[in-house]
C-alpha positions, -999 to 999 in steps of 0.1 A, spaced: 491 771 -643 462 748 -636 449 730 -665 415 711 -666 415 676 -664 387 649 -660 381 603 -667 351 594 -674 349 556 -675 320 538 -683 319 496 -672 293 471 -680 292 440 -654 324 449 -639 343 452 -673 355 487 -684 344 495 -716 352 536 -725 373 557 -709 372 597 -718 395 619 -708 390 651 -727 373 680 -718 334 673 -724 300 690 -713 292 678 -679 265 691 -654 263 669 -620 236 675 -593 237 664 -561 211 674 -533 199 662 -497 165 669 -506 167 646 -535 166 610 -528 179 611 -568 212 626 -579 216 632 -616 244 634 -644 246 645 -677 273 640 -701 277 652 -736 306 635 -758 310 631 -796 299 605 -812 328 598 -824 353 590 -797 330 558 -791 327 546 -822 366 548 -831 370 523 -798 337 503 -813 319 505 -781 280 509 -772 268 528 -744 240 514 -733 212 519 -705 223 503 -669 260 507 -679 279 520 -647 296 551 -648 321 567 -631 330 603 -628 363 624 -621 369 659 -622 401 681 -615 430 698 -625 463 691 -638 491 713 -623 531 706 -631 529 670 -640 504 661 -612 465 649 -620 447 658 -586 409 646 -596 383 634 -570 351 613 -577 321 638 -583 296 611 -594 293 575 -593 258 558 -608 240 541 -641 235 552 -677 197 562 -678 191 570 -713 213 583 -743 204 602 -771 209 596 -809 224 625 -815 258 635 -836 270 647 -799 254 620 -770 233 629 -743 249 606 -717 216 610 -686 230 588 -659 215 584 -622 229 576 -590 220 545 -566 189 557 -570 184 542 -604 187 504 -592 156 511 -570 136 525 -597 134 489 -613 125 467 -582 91 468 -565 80 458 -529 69 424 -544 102 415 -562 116 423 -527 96 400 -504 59 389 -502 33 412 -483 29 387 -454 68 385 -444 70 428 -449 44 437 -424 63 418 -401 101 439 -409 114 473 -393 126 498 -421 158 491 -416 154 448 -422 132 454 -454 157 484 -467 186 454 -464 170 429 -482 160 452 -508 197 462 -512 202 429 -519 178 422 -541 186 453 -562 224 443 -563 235 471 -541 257 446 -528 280 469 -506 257 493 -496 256 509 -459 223 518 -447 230 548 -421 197 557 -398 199 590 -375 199 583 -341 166 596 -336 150 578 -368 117 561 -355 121 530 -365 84 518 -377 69 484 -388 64 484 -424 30 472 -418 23 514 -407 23 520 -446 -6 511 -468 13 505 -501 3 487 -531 26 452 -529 35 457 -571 53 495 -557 85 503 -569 106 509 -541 119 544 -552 83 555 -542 80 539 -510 107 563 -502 95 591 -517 56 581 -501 72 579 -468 91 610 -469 62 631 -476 42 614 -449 68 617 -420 96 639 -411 120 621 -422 145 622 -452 160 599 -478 198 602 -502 224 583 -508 259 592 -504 283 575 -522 272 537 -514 255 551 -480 218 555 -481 212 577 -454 181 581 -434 174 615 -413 147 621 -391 132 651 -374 153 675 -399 179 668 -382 208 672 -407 239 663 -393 275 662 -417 287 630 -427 314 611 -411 346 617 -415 338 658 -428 362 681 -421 351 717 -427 363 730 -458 373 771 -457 356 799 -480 363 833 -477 350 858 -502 370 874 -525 403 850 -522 388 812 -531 356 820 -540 341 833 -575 306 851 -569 279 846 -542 240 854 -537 240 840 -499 213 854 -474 218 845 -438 187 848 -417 186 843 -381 159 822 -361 141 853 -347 134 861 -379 123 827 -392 86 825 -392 73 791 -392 46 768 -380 51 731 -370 27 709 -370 24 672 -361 -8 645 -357 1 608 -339 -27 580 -328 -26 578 -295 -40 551 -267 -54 569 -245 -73 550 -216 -73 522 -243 -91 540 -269 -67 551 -305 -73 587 -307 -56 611 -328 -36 639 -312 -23 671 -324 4 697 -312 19 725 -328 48 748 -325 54 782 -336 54 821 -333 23 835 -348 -11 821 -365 -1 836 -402 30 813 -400 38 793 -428 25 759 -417 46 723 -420 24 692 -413 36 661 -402 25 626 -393 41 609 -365 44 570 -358 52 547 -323 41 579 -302 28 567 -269 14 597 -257 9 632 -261 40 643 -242 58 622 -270 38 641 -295 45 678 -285 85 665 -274 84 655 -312 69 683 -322 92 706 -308 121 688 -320 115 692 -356 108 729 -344 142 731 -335 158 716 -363 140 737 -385 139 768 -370 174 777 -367 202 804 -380 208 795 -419 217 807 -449 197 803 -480 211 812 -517 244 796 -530 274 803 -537 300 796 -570 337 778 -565 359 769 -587 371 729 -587 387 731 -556 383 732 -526 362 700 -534 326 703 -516 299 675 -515 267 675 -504 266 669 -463 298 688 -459 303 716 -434 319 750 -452 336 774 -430 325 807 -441 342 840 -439 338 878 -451 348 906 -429 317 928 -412 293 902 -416 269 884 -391 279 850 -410 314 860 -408 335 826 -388 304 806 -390 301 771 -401 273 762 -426 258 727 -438 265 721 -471 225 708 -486 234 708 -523 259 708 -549 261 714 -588 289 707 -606 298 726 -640 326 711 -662 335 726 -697 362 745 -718 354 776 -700 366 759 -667 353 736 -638 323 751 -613 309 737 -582 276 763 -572 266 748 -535 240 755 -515 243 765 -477 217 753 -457 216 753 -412 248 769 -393 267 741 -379 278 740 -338 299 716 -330 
């Protein structure tokens, strides 16, 4: 018989200072989408004050969920972050962020001055404001394909906190900010790919999985419009060029600016890229697990259930949500593009 088991162990400069290890009120979740992954704990009062700790905001927590089965703990690390806030309550209200939360307290300026940015790529400013927001061992992953822009491209206010120069730039270009684990990864052109070292992880409905609400659509029957704008030279005169991909006028439309195009071939090539990525077989809904097989977000899942169009097909995993109470332990993920290898 499996029984629950979990550790939650919260540190302050390095030093542990509470461990818990019975069964609280825990709801993790975890998305792609989201440069901001979220935690929230709920543990009696009580079990801190009889070790005569304080919780307090900034603490770093770690979090492990599993099962115990004869005599062996199997638990794996579902979230790792900060303490954001914590309520007053008889039962705390432990809100904790991921990496995220470091970012929210530096701004461009605390980084480096205006003059030296417009001078960095991305990539050279997003390393020096690791270090300055003591993400000391952080890996900064770009896509292959990720344009790698001057900062000076972006009009941004020096005194901006860096989590919104992400989010600023993500809504501007095609490209997509999260971290994962101590990786911030950087995706451009939708073009999702699993993270190293995945290994597809089998569902097959009505053995290992609880309930499900998955649709799986086809490209044909996606209906979308892409559309992209660049400044251009042409005949030494900035101009700005537009192309667009997609089936039908009524389409649902998808804007994006482009950067470091050189002419409009580049702009339609672009164009149709992020047409491709985006306009491809998927599955949209989610689906319900129990605590194992473990799933994180950028995972593959290898999905089966007999006289299905889905059926053998490998999906990318965009999201997951993590349940853990007395009534047991939940992950809900959501299935995003089918994966070819």
């Amino acid at each position: 018989m499996f029984f629950l088991n979990c550790k939650i162990e919260i540190k302050s400069e390095g030093k542990t200072k509470f461990v818990f290890d019975s069964t609280p009120d825990i709801l993790v979740e975890t998305s792609v989408e989201n440069f901001t992954d979220t935690c929230k704990v709920k543990i009696p009062r009580r079990y801190a004050m009889k070790k005569k700790v304080e919780i307090n905001p900034g603490d770093e927590i770690t979090l492990q969920l599993g099962y115990k089965y004869k005599d062996v703990i199997r638990l794996q690390t579902v979230f790792t972050g900060y303490v954001k806030k914590i309520s007053a309550t008889p039962v705390m209200d432990i809100e904790c962020e991921n990496k995220a939360y470091l970012l929210k307290n530096i701004s461009l300026q605390d980084a480096i001055s205006k003059e030296v940015s417009d001078k960095y790529t991305l990539k050279e400013l997003l390393s020096v404001c690791m270090k300055e927001s003591t993400i000391k061992d952080a890996d900064i992953h770009l896509a292959p394909n990720f344009p790698e822009f001057a900062f000076r491209d972006l009009e941004l206010d020096a005194g901006i906190l860096w989590s919104k120069v992400l989010e600023i730039i993500a809504r501007q270009y095609p490209l997509k900010f999260f971290f994962a684990g101590n990786m911030l990864c950087c995706v451009a052109y939708g073009e999702l790919q699993p993270m190293q070292g995945t290994r597809p992880v089998k569902f097959k409905v009505g053995e290992n999985m609880v309930e499900h609400g998955l649709t799986y659509t086809q490209k044909e029957n996606l209906k979308i419009k892409i559309v992209g704008r660049a400044i251009v030279d042409i005949d030494g005169i900035p101009k700005e060029v537009r192309a667009e991909c997609g089936k039908t006028p009524d389409d649902a439309i998808r804007e994006y600016r482009l950067i470091h195009l050189s002419t409009p071939e580049e702009v339609k090539a672009a164009v149709r890229k992020i047409y491709d990525n985006t306009v491809i077989n998927k599955m949209s809904g989610t689906m319900t697990a129990f605590g194992e097989p473990f799933v994180q977000k950028g995972d593959v899942v290898h999905l089966f259930e007999e006289n299905k169009a889905y059926n053998d097909k490998k999906f990318l995993v965009t999201a997951v949500k993590y349940t853990f109470n007395e009534k047991g332990y939940r992950q809900i993920i959501t299935l995003g593009n089918e994966y070819n290898e």
